[in-house]
Structures are given as C-alpha cells and as structure tokens.
C-alpha positions as CSV (number, residue, x, y, z in Angstrom):
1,X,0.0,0.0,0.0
2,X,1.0,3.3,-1.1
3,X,1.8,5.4,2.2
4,X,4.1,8.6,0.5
5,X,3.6,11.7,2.7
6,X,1.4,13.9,1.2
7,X,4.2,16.4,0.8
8,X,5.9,14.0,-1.8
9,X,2.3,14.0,-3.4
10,X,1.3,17.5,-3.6
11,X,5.0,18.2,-5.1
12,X,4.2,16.6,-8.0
13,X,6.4,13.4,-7.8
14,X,4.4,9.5,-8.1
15,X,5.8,6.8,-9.0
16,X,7.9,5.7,-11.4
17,X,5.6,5.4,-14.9
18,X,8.5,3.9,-16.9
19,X,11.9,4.4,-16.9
20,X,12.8,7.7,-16.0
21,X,9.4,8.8,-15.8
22,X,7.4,10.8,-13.1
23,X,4.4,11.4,-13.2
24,X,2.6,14.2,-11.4
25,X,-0.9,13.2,-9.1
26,X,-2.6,15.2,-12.1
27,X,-1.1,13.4,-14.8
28,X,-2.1,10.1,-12.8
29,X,-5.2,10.8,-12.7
30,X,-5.2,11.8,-16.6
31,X,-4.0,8.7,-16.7
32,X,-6.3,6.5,-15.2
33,X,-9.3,8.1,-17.0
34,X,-7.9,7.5,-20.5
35,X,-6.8,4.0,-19.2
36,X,-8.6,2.8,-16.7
37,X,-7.0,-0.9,-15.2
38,X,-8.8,-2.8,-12.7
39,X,-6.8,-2.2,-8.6
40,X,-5.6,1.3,-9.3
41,X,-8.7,3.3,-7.9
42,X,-8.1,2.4,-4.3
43,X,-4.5,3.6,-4.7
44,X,-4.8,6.6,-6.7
45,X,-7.9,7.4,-4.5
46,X,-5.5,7.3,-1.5
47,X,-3.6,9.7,-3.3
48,X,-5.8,11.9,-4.0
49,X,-7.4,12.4,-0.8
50,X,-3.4,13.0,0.3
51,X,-2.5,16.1,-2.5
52,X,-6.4,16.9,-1.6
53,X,-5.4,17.3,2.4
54,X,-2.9,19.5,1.7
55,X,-4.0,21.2,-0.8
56,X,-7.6,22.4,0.7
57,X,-7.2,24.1,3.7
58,X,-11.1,23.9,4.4
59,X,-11.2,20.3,3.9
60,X,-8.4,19.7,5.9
61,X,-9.4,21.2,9.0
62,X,-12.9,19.1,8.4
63,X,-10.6,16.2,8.4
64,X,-8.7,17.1,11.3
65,X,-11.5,17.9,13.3
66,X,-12.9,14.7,12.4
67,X,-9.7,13.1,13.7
68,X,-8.7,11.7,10.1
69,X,-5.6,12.6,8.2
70,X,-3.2,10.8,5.4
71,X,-1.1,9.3,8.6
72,X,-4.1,7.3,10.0
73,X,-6.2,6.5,6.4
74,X,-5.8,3.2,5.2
75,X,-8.9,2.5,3.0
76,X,-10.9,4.6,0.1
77,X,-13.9,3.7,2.4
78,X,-11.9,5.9,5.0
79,X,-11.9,9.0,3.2
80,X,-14.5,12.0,4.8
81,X,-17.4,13.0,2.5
82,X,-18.1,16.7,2.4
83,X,-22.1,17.5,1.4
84,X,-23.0,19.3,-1.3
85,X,-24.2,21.9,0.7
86,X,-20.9,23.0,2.2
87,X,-19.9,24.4,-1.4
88,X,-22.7,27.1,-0.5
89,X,-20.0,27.8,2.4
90,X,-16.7,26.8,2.6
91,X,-13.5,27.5,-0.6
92,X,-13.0,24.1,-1.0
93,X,-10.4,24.2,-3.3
94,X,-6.7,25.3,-3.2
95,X,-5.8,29.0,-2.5
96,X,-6.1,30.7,-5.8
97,X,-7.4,28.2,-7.8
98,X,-9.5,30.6,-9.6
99,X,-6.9,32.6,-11.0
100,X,-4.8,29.9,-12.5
101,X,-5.1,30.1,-16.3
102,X,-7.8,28.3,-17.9
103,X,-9.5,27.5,-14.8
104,X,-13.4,27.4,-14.4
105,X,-15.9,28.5,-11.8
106,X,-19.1,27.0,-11.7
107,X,-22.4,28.0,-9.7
108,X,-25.3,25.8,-8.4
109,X,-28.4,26.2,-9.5
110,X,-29.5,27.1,-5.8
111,X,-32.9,25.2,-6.9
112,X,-33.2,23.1,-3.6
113,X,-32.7,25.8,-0.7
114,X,-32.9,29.0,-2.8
115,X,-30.9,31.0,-5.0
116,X,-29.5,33.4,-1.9
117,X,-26.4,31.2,-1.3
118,X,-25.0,29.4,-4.4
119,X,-23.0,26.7,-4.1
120,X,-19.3,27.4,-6.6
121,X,-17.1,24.6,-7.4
122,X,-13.7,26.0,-8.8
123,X,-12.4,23.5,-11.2
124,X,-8.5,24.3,-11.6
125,X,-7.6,21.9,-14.2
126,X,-10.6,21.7,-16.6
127,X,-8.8,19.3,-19.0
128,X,-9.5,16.3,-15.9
129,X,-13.5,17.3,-16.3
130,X,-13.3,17.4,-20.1
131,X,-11.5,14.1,-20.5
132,X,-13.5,13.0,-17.8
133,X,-17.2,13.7,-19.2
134,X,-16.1,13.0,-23.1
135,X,-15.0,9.7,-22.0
136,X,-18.3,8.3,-19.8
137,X,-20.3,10.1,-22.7
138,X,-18.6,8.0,-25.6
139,X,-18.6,4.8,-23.7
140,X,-22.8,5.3,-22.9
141,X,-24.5,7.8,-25.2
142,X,-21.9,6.9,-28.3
143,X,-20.7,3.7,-27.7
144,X,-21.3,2.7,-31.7
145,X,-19.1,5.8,-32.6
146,X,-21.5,7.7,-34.6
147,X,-20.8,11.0,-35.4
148,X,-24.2,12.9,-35.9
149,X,-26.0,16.3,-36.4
150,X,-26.2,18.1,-32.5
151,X,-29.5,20.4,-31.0
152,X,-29.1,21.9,-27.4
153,X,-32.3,22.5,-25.8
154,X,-30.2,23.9,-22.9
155,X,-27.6,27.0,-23.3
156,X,-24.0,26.2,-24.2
157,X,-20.9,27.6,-22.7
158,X,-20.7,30.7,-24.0
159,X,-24.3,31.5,-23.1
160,X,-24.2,30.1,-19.6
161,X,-20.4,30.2,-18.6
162,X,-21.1,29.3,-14.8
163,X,-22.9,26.2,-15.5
164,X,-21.4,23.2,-15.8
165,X,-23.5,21.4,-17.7
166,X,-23.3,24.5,-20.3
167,X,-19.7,23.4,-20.3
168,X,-20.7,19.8,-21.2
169,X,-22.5,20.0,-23.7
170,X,-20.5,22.3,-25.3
171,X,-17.5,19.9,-25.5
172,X,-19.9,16.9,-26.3
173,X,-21.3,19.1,-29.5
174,X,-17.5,19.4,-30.7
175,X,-16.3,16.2,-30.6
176,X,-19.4,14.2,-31.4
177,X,-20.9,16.2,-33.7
178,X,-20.7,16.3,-37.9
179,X,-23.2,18.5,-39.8
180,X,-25.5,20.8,-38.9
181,X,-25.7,21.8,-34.8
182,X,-28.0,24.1,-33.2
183,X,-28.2,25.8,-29.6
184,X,-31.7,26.0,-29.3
185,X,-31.6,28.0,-25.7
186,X,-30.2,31.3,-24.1
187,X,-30.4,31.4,-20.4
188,X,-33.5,33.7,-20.5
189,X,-36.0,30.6,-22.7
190,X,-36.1,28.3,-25.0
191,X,-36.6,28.4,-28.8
192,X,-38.5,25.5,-29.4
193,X,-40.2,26.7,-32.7
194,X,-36.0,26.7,-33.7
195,X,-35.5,23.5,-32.5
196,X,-38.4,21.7,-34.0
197,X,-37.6,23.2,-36.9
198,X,-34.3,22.1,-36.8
199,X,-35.6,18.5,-35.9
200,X,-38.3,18.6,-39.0
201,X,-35.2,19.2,-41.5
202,X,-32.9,16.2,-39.6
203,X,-36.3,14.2,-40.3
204,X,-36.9,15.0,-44.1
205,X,-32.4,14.4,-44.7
206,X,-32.8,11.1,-42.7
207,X,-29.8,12.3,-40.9
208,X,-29.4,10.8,-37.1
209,X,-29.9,14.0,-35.0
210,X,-28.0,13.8,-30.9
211,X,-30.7,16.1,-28.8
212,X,-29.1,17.4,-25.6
213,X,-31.5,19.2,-22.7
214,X,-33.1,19.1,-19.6
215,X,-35.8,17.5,-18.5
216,X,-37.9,20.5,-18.5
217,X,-36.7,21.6,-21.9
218,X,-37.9,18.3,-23.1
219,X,-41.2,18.9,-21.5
220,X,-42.0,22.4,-23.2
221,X,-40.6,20.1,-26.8
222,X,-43.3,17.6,-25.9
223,X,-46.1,19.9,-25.2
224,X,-45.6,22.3,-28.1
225,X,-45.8,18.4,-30.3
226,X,-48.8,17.3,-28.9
227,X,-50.7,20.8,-28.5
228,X,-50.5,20.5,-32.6
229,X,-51.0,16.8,-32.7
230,X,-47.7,16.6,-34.5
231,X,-45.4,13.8,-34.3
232,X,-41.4,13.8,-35.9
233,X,-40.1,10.7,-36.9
234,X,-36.2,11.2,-36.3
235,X,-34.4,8.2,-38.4
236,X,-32.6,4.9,-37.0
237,X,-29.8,6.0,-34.5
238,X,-30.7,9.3,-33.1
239,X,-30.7,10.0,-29.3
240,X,-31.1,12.0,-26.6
241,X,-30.2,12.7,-23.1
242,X,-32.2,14.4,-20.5
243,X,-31.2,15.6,-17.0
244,X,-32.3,17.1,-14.3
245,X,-35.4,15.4,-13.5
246,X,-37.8,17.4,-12.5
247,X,-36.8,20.9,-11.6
248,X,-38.4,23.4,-13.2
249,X,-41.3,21.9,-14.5
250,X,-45.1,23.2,-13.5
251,X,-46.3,19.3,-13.9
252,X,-43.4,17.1,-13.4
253,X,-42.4,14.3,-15.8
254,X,-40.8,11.2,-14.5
255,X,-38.0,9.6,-16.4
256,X,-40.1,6.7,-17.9
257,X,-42.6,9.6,-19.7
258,X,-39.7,11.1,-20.8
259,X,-38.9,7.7,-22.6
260,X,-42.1,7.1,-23.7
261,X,-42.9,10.3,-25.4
262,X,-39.7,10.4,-26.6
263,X,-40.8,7.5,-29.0
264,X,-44.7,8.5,-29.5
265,X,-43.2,12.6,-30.0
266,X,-40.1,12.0,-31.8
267,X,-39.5,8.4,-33.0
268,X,-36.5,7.8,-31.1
269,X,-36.1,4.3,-29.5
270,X,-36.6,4.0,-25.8
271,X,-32.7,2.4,-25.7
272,X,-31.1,5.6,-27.1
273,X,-33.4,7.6,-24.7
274,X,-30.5,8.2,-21.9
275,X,-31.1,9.9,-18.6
276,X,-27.8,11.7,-17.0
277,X,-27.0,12.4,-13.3
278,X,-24.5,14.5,-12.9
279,X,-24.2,17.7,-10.3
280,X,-22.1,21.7,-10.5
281,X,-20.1,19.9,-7.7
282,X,-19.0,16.3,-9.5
283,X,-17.0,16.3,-12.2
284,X,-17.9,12.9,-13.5
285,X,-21.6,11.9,-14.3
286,X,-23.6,8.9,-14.4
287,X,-25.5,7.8,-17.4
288,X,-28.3,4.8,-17.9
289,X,-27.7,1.5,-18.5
290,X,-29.6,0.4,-21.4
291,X,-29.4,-2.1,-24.3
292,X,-27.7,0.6,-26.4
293,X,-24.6,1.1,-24.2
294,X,-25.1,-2.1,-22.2
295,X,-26.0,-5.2,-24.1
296,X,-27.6,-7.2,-22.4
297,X,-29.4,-5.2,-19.9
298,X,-33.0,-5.6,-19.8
299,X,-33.7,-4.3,-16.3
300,X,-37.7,-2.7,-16.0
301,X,-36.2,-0.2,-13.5
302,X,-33.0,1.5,-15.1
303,X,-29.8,1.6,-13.1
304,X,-27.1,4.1,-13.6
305,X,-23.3,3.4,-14.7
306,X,-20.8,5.4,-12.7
307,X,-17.3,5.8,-14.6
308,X,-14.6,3.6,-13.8
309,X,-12.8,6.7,-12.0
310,X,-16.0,7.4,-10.1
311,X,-17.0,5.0,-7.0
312,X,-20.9,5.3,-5.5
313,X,-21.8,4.6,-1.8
314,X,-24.6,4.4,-0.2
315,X,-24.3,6.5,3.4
316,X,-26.3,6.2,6.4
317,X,-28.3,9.5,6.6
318,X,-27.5,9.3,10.2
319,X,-24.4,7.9,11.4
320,X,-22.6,8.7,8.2
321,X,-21.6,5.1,8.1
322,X,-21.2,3.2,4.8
323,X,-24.1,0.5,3.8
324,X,-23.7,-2.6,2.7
325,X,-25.0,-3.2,-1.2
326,X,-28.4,-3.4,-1.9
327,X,-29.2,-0.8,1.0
328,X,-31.0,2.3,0.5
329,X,-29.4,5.6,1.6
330,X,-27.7,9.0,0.7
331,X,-25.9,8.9,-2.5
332,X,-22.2,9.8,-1.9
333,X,-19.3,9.4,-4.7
334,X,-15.9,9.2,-4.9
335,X,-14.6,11.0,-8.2
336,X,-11.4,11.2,-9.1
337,X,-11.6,13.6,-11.6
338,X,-12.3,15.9,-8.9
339,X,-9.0,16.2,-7.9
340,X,-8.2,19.6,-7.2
341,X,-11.1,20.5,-5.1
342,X,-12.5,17.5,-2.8
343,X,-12.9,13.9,-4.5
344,X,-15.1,12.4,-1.9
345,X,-19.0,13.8,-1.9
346,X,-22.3,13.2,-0.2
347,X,-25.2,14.3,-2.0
348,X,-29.0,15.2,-0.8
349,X,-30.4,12.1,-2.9
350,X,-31.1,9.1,-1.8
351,X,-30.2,5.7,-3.7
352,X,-29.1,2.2,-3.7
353,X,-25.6,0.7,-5.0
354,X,-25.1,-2.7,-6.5
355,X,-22.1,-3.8,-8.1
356,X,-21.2,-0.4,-9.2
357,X,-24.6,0.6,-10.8
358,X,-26.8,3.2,-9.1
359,X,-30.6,3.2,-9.0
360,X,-31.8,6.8,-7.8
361,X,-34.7,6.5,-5.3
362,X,-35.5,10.2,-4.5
363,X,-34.4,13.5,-3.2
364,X,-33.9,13.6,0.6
365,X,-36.4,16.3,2.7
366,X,-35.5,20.0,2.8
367,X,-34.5,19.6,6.0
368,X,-31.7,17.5,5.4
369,X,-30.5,14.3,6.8
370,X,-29.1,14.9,10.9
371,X,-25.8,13.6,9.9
372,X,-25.3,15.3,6.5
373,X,-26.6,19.0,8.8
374,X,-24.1,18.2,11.4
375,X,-21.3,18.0,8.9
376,X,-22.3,20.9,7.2
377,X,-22.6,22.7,10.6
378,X,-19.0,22.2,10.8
379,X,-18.4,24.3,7.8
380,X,-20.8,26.8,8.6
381,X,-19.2,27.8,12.4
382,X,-15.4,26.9,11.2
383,X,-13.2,29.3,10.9
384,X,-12.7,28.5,7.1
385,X,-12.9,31.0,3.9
386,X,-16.6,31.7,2.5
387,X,-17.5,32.3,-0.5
388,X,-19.2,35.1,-1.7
C-alpha cells in the first residue's frame, strides 16, 4: 500500500511510470481516465485524498476535526465525504485556484434551498473534467461511434459560462458532432419553434440528430408536439439525453414519460433515450444503462453506470456510516476527476448501490438528513474561507 507523505504527493512526484518517468498526481489521474485498469482506484484514491489534504485548507481542517488525516487513512472507504451543501460555504479548493489560467468556476443552480447562497465549485484543471465527461459520454450515449448532427435544448458555454452542464455539452457538440448543430436555448427561454424546426429538417435528410437538454426543456418540446398533434419521426440511431429530472417543471415528468414520449413525440427508440445524473459539484456523471450502451441489460427499473474513476456509496443519513449493497441511503461518490477540489461527496439524494450501478430513489427532505446538517454545521461555524 501506497503510504508517500502527502508532501511528496502535492510536489508533484508518483511513481515511477517507466523508466525515467514521473508522473505528477494530475497526470495520474489523466492517466487512469484514459486507461482505466482494474486495482488502481483504491490507490490513486489514496492519493488523492493525500494532495487533496494539503492542498484544501477547508477540507483539511474538516478532516482534522474529524480526527482523520493521510497518517491514520488506510482504506478509500476511510476518506471523509463533504455534502454538497458546504460548497454554499466553505472555498474548497486550493488558494487561488481561480486565477490559474484556464480554470473554471461553476455556480449551483441554488434550486433546492434557494438562489440566496449558491453553491461554486472551482475546477483548476478543466482538461481532468473534459476528459473525464467525453469519456463516460462516448462509452454510454456513443458507444457505436457515430458522429451525428447536435441540437441543445439547454444554453452552451458561451451562453451560460457558470454552468457546468453549459460546459458539457458544449465539449460533447465538438467532438461528437458532424453536420448541422444548433443551440436552441439562451439562459432567459427556449426556442423550441427553432429547435423543432431544426428536428423537421434532420427528419426529411434522414440524418441521425443527438438532442441534448433538460428535462424540463424536453417537456415544453413535448407539449408544443402534442398541443398541434404533431409527431417527428427522427431516423434509426438518433438519441437524446435528458437531466435534471424534474426541476423546473409546473407538472413534473418522470423519467419513464420522458422515454415514452420520446418514442410517441419524436421516433427515437426507448434504448437511445438516456437519462444523465450529474451535479455543479461532480466532475464525472452517471449515465443509464440500457441495451444501447449495455447489451444485455434488460432491467424494467433502469440503473445508472458510474465511470470507472468514479465510485458510488450508499451513506447512512444518520451515522454517516457506509451501507452494505443493496441498501437504500444518501448517494455519496468518490470521483477522481475531482482532484483539485475534494474527491469524496455526499449528495441530498437518496439511492441504492449494487455492483457499481446506481438506482436513484428520490431527493432527501429540505431539512436534510441529521448527519449530513451536522457535517455541514462544521463548515458553517469553522473558521474556514466563505465564499461570496
């Protein structure tokens, strides 16, 4: 077992990649996502959570508080989650992360608790969440390697800078796309006379057409369709992803009417209809499993695929303590590609974990969990930089 001091780590030295070779804790990690290999994520995750203690001077006085440090950590299952909500409170990222060239800030939406504290994530080495999300999207939304016509029913990057999911589907739209590509969306509405315009011409050049959108985009899509009894029969291949479930809908659509309508609305096959989880404060996301990107899988309630650099848990809402598989509880991750902020999260949503596939179960109440507020609580009192 790997047992550097973290001061080795956070220099920039690992081992040995060949002869001659160092690599840096960044470069392993680059590593790892282009190459995954079956016994490095407990490692590397060790690692991490080392360069991540010293770096993070928020999370590591959490840690220390919690009596936890890289001297005494001997396991992955070891390493302290940090909730979602303490990104509405605490810098949890290195010093001056922000400034480094070519590094992004990203907001919350602030849709749970309210838009007067957003939660920021700083991303300091954005090419770890571009290689990160182009490589779980081609493995489950392009696994056949298609190249295809793009539509955005949700702003792109340089409409919505602060939004990570902007970000996304910005980088999915350049390397997956050929032909024609449309952003359908600014962050004020949505152009859906544009985009089912767009989707009428892909339809009439039988040319496969990606759609790319949140749930509640899709909803306004399948509204404006059915209020003119109009149906668009998108050829063989295309696909779509929705996310975000449903916030920001008046009447909320669950995941399997998005799937259905999807067919009845716009001809695409239920297989290629692929929900995304994915959060401002992850950098890796979790896609369905279906037949498409999972032969095979014929499950009637769909399960989620984390990445091979991403690991699920399921977390007692009270004692914090990790559940066995099969058990329901909060929905925590540990993802690597988070490495220069904090790798190991605890979301508000509650889930079950079986061999690496998620199946989400709901959000938790407003209140939040006792042991997720207590942890928070630490953040909120500490004497730790705030955002603003």
């Amino acid at each position: 077992m790997n047992q550097r001091p973290a001061r080795d780590i956070i220099a920039g030295s690992m081992p040995p990649a060949g002869p001659g070779v160092l690599m840096t804790i960044q470069e392993q990690v680059l590593s790892f996502i282009h190459r995954p290999g079956p016994g490095r994520f407990d490692s590397l995750a060790l690692d991490v959570f080392r360069f991540q203690y010293v770096a993070v001077p928020a999370y590591r006085r959490y840690c220390d508080n919690l009596g936890i440090g890289p001297e005494n950590l001997l396991s992955p299952d070891e390493i302290p989650l940090v909730s979602t909500v303490a990104f509405k409170y605490a810098s949890l990222c290195a010093p001056d992360s922000a400034k480094l060239p070519g590094a992004l800030t990203f907001l919350t939406s602030g849709t749970t608790i309210g838009r007067q504290r957003r939660g920021l994530h700083v991303v300091a080495r954005p090419d770890l969440y571009r290689a990160s999300a182009l490589s779980h999207l081609r493995a489950t939304m392009f696994p056949d390697g298609v190249r295809m016509r793009m539509l955005a029913i949700h702003p792109t990057a340089d409409g919505m800078p602060e939004s990570s999911l902007s970000t996304m589907i910005s980088w999915c739209m350049a390397e997956f796309g050929q032909g024609p590509s449309l952003c359908a969306a600014d962050r004020l509405r949505l152009d859906a006379e544009a985009a089912l315009a767009f989707l009428r011409v892909a339809a009439k050049d039988a040319a496969p057409v990606c759609v790319l959108g949140t749930t509640a985009a899709y909803a306004s899509i399948f509204h404006q369709l059915a209020a003119r009894g109009e149906a668009i029969a998108l050829p063989p291949f295309s696909r779509m992803m929705d996310t975000g479930g449903p916030k920001g809908q008046m009447v909320a659509l669950g995941a399997g009417e998005v799937v259905e309508l999807a067919g009845d609305l716009l001809g695409i096959d239920p297989a290629y209809v692929i929900n995304e989880y994915g959060m401002t404060e992850l950098c890796s996301q979790l896609y369905d499993a279906t037949e498409f990107n999972t032969p095979g899988e014929a499950a009637r309630e769909r399960v989620k695929l984390a990445a091979p650099w991403m690991r699920p848990l399921a977390i007692d809402p009270v004692t914090l303590r990790h559940l066995p598989e099969g058990t329901p509880g909060l929905l925590g991750f540990i993802d690597l590609a988070n490495l220069n902020s904090v790798s190991a999260v605890l979301t508000e949503d509650f889930g079950m974990v079986c061999e690496g596939r998620v199946r989400i179960l709901g959000r938790a109440g407003v209140g939040g969990p006792r042991g997720c507020a207590l942890s928070v609580a630490q953040f909120e009192s500490a004497d730790l930089s705030l955002t603003r």
